[in-house]
NUNURO-99927 format. One record per residue (C-alpha): residue in one letter; x, y, z. Coordinates in steps of 0.1 Angstrom, whole numbers, plus 5000, padded with zeros to 4 digits. Example, Ala and Ser with C-alpha at 12.3 -4.5 7.8 and 13.67 -1.06 7.14 Angstrom:
REM residues 2
A512349555078
S513749895071
END
This chain:
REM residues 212
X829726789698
X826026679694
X826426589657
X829826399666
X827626179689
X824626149668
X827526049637
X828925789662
X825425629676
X824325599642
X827925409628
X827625209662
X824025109650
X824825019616
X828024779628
X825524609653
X823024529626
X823124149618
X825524119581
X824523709578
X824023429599
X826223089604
X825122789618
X821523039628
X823823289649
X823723659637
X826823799629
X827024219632
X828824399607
X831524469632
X832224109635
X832424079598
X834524379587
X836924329616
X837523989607
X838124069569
X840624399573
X842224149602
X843323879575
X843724109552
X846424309576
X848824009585
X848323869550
X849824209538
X852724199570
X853623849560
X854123989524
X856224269538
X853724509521
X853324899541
X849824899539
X849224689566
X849825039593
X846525179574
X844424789571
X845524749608
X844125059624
X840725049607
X841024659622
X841624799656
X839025039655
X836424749647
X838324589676
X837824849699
X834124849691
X833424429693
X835524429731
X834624729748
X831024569742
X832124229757
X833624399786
X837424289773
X838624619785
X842524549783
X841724379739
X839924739741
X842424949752
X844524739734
X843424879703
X844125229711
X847925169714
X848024969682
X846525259664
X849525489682
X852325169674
X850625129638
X850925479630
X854625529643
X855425219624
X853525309593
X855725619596
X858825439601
X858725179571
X857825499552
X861525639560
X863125429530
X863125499497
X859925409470
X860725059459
X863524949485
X863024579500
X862424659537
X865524489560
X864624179584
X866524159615
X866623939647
X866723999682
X870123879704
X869223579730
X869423889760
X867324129739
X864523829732
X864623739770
X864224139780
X861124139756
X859823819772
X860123979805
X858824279800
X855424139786
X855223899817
X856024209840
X853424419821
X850824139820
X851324089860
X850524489863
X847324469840
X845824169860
X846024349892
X844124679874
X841724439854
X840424239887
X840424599901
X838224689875
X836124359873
X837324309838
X836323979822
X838723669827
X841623959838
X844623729838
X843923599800
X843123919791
X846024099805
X848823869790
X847023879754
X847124249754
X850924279769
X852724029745
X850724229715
X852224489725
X855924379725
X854924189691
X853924529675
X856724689686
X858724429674
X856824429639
X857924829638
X861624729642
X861124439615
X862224209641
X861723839625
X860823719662
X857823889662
X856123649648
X856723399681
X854723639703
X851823709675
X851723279674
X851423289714
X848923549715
X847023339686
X846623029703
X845723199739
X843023449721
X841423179701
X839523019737
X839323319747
X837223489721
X835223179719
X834623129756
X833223559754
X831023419722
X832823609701
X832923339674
X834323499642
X836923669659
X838023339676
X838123219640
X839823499626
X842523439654
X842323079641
X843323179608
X846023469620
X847723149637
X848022979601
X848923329582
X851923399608
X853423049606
X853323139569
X854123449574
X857223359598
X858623099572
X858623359544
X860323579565
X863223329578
X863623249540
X863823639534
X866323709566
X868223399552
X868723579517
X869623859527
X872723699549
X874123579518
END
């Protein structure tokens, strides 16, 4: 157990270690890598590509490390249940066979409302626990972390309206991140907002196709 925590002080010391500096702000090597495998993983979910399960969870566990540190503890815990969603999906888009296109589908107007109000219902339950906990900025914090969860699980399904709630959690996250100083990873949710528009017209086009 000793050596586990000596492993995990010393890979917590090297990810707070400054990588380069923008505009004279240090920026650790958390910040960096998480913002690279983050890009990286919707660039690959836009593309329809299965290696975004693997990219994602080594995002989340920079995640986990960059929040927990700025006391976001809902974006921390957060992480942990992408890393359970992004295996069970990893393992679901892994069910077809080597080669087949992977199936787009959309959620019926009473399915897309149920997701909507399950996130608002979930997001009401994590603000009361965050201001329990003295969380910072509870409320934001709370509905980011529920509607990424109902867009994950909507990714797993291939569900094209996934992309809506990634867009929503995008533009709330980006003030959010920088209002906690977290620069690059406001800017990375900057660019996530671009990549998903993208990456929600190539799959329209796709879901369109694949009607005909």
């Amino acid at each position: 157990m000793n050596s586990i925590l000596q492993i995990a002080g010393a890979v917590a010391g090297v990810l707070n270690l400054p990588a380069l500096h923008v505009w004279g702000a240090p920026l650790t090597w958390a910040e960096v890598l998480g913002f690279s495998t983050g890009l990286w993983c919707v660039w690959l979910v836009a593309q329809r590509r299965i290696l975004n399960f693997p990219v994602g969870i080594a995002n989340c566990l920079l995640l986990l490390f960059l929040f927990f540190q700025a006391r976001l503890y809902a974006d921390a815990g957060l992480q942990l249940m992408f890393i359970a969603l992004g295996l069970r999906g990893w393992w679901l888009w892994s069910r077809g066979s080597p080669g087949e296109t992977l199936v787009i589908s959309r959620l019926g107007p009473r399915s897309l409302a149920g997701a909507v109000a399950a996130g608002l219902a979930f997001a009401a339950l994590l603000y009361v626990l965050l201001t329990w906990a003295k969380g910072s900025v509870p409320a934001v914090d709370a509905l980011v972390t529920s509607l990424s969860l109902v867009a994950q699980g909507l990714l797993n399904q291939r569900k094209l309206e996934h992309w809506y709630f990634w867009i929503v959690v995008d533009l709330v996250s980006i003030p959010l991140y920088a209002y906690k100083e977290l620069y690059l990873v406001a800017l990375l949710y900057t660019v996530f907002l671009g990549v998903c528009l993208l990456g929600l017209r190539a799959w329209r086009r796709e879901w369109a196709g694949e009607l005909r």
